[in-house]
Biopython code that builds the backbone (N, CA, C, O; Angstrom):
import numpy as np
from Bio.PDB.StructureBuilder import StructureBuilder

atoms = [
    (1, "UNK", "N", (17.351, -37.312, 8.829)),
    (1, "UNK", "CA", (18.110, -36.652, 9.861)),
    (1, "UNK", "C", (18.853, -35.440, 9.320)),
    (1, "UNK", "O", (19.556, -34.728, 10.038)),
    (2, "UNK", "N", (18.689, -35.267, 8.191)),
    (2, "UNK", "CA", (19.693, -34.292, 7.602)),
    (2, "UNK", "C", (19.094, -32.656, 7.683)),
    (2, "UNK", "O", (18.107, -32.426, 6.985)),
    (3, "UNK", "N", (19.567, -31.709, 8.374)),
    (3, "UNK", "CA", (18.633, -30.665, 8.483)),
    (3, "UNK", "C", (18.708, -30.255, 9.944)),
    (3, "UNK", "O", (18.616, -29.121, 10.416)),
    (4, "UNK", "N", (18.883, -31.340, 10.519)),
    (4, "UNK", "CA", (18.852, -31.318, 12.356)),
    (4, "UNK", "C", (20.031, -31.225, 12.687)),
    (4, "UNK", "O", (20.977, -31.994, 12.517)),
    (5, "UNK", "N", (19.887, -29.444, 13.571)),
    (5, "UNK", "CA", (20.671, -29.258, 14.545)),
    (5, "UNK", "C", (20.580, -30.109, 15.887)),
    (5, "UNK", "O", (19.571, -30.631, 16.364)),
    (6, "UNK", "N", (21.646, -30.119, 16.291)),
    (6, "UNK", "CA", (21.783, -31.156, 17.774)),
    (6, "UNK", "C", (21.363, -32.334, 17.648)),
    (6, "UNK", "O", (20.693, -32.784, 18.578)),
    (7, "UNK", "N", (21.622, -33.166, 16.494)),
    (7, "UNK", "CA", (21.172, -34.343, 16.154)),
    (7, "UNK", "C", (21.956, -35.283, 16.790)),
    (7, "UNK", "O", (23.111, -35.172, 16.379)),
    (8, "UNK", "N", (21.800, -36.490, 17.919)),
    (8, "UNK", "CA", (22.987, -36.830, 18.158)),
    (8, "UNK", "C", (22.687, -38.736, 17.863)),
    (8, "UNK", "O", (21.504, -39.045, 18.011)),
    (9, "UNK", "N", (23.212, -39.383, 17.654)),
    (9, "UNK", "CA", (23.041, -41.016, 17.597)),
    (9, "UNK", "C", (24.243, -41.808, 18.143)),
    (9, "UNK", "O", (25.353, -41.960, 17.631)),
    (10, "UNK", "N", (23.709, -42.321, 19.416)),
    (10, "UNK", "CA", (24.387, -43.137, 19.855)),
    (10, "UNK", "C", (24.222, -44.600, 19.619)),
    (10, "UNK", "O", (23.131, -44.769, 19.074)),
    (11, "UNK", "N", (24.693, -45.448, 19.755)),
    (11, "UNK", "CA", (24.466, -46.611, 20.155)),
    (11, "UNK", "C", (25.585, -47.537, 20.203)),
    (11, "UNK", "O", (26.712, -47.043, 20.158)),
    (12, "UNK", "N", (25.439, -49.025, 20.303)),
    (12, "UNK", "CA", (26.145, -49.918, 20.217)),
    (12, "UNK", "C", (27.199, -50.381, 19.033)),
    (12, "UNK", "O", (28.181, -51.110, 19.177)),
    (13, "UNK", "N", (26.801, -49.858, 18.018)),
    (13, "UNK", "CA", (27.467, -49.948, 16.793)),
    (13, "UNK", "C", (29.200, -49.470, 17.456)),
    (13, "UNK", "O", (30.160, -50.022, 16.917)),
    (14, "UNK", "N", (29.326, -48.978, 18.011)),
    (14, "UNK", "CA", (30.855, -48.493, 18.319)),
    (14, "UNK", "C", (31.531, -50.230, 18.637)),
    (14, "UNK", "O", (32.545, -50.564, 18.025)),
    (15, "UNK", "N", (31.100, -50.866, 19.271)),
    (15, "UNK", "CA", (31.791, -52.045, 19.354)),
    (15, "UNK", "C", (32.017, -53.174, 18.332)),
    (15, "UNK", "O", (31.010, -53.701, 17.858)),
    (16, "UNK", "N", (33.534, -53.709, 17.846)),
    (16, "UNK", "CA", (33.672, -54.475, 16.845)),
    (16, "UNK", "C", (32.993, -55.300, 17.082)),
    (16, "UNK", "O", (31.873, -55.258, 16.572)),
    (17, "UNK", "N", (33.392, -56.580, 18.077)),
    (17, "UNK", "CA", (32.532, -57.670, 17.999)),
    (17, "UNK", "C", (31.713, -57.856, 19.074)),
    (17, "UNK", "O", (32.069, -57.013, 19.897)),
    (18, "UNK", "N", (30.892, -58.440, 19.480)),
    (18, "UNK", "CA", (29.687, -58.679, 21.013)),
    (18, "UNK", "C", (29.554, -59.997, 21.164)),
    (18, "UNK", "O", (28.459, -60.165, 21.702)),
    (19, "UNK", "N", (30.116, -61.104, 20.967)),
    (19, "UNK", "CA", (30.581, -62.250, 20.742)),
    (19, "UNK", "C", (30.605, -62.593, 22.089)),
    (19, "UNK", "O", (29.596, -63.161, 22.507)),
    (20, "UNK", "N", (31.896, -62.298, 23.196)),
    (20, "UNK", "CA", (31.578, -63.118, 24.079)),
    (20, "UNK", "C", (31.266, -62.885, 25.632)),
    (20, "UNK", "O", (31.229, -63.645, 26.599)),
    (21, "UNK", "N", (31.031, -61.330, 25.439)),
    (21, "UNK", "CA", (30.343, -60.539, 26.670)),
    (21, "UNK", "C", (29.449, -59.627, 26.204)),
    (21, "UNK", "O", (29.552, -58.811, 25.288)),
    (22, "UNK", "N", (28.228, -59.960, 27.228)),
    (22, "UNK", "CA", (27.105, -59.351, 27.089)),
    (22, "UNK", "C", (27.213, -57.665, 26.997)),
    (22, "UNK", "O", (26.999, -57.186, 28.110)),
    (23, "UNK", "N", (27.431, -56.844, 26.179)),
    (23, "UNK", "CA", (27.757, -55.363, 26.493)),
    (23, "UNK", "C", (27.060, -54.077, 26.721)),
    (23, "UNK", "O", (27.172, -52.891, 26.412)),
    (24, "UNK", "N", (26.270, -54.878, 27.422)),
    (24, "UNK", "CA", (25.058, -53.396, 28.049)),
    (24, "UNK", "C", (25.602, -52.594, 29.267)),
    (24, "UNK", "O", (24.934, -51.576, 29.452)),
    (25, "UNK", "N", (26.690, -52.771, 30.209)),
    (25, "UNK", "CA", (27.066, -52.191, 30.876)),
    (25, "UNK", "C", (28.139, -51.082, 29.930)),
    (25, "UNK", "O", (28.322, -49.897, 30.211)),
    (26, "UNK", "N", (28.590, -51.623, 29.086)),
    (26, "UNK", "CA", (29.452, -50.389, 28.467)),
    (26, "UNK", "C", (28.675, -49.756, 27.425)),
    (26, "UNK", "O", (29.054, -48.632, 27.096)),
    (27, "UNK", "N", (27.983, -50.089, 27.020)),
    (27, "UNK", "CA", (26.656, -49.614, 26.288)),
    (27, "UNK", "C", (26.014, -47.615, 26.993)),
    (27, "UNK", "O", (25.765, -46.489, 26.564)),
    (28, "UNK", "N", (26.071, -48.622, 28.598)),
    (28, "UNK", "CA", (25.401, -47.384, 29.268)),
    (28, "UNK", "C", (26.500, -46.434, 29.695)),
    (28, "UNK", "O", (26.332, -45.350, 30.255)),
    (29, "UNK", "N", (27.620, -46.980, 29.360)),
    (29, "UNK", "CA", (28.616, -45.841, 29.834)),
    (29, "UNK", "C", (28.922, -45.093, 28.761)),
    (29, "UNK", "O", (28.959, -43.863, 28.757)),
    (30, "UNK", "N", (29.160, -45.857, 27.779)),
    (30, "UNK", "CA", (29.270, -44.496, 26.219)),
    (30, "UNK", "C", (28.090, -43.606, 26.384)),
    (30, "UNK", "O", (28.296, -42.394, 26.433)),
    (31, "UNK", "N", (26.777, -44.103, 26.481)),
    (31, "UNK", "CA", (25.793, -43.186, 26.783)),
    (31, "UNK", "C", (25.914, -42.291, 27.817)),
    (31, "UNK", "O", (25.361, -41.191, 27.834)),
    (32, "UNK", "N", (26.291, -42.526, 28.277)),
    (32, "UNK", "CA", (26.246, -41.703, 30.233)),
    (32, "UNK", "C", (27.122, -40.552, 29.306)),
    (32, "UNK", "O", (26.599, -39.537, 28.845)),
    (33, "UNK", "N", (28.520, -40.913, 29.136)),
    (33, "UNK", "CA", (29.820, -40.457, 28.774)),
    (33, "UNK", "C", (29.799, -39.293, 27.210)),
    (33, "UNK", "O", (30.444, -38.249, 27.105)),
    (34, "UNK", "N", (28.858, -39.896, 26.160)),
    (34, "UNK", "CA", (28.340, -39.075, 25.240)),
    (34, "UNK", "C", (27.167, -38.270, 25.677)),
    (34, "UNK", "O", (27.239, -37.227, 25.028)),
    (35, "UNK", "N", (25.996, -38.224, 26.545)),
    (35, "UNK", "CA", (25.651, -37.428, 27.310)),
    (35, "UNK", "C", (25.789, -36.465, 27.547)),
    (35, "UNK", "O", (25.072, -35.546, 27.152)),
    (36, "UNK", "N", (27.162, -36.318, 28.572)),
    (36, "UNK", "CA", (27.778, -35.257, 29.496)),
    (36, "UNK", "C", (28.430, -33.930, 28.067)),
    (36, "UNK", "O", (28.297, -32.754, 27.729)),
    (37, "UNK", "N", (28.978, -34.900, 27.774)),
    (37, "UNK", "CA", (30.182, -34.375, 26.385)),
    (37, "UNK", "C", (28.536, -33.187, 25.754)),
    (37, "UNK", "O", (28.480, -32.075, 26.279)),
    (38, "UNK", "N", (27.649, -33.480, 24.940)),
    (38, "UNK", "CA", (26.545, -33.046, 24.844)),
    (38, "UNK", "C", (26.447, -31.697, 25.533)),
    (38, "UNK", "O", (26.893, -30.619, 25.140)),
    (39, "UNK", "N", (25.566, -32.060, 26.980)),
    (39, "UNK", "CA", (25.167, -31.444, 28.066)),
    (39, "UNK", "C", (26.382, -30.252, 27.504)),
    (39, "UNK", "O", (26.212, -29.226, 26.846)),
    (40, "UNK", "N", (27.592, -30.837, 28.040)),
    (40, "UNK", "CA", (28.813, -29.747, 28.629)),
    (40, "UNK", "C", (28.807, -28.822, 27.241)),
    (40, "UNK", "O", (28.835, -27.615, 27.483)),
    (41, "UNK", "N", (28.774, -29.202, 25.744)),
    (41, "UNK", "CA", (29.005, -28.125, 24.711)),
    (41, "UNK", "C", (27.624, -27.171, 25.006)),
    (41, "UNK", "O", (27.765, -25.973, 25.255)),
    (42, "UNK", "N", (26.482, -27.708, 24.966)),
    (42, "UNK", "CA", (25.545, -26.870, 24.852)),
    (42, "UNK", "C", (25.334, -26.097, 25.829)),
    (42, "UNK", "O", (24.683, -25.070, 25.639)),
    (43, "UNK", "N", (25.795, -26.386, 26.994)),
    (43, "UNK", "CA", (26.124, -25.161, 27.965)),
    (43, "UNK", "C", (27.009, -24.034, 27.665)),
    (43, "UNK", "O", (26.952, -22.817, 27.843)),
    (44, "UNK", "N", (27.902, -24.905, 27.113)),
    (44, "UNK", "CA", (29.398, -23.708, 26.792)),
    (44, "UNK", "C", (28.327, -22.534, 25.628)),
    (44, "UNK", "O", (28.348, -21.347, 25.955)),
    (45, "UNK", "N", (27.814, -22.761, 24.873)),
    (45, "UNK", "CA", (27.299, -22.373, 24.251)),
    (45, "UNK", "C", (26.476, -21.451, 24.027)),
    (45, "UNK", "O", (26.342, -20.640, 23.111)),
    (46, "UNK", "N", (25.616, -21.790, 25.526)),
    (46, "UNK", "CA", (24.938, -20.894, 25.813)),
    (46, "UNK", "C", (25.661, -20.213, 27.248)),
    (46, "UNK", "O", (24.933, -19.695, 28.095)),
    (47, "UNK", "N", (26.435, -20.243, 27.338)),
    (47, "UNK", "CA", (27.559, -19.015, 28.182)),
    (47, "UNK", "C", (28.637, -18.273, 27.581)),
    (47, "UNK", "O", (29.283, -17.291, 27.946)),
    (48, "UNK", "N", (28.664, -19.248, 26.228)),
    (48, "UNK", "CA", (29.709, -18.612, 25.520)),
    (48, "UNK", "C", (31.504, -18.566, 25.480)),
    (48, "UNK", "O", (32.486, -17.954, 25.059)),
    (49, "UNK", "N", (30.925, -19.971, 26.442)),
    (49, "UNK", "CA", (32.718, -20.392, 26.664)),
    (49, "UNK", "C", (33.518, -21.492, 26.104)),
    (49, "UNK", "O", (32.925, -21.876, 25.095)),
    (50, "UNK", "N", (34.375, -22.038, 26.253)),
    (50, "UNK", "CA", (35.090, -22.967, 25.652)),
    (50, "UNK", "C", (34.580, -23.768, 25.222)),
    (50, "UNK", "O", (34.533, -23.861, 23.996)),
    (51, "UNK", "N", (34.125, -24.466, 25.841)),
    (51, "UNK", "CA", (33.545, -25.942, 25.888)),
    (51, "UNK", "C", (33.984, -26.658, 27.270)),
    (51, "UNK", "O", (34.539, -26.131, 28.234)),
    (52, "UNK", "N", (33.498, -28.291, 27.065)),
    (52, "UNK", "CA", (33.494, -29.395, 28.098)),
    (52, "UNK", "C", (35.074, -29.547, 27.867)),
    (52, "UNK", "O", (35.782, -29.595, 26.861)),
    (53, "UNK", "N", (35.358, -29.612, 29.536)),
    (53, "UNK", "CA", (36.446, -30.301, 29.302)),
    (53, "UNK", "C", (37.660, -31.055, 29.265)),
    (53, "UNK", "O", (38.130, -31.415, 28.186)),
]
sb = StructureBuilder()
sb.init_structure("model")
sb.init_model(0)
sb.init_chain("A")
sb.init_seg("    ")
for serial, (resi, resn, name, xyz) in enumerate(atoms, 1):
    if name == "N":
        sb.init_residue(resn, " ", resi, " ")
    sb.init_atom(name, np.array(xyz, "f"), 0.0, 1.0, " ", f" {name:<3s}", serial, name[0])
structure = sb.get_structure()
């Protein structure tokens, strides 16, 4: 991975433990949520503005 621009890795690893709820609904919201964040810089980027925000 080293070399790559716009490299991005999400996943489940953000949560300490998964023990006693199933966590695919918040799973898809960090995704949804890291997504946008994404989307919104590389726009700014290519307009040349702030950023997401």
């Amino acid at each position: 991975m080293w070399g790559h621009e716009n490299l991005h890795v999400v996943d489940g690893s953000l949560h300490v433990t998964n023990g006693g709820v199933n966590p695919v609904l918040t799973i898809l919201a960090l995704a949804y949520r890291v997504s946008r964040h994404v989307a919104g810089r590389m726009s700014a980027e290519e307009t040349g503005t702030s950023g997401p925000p």
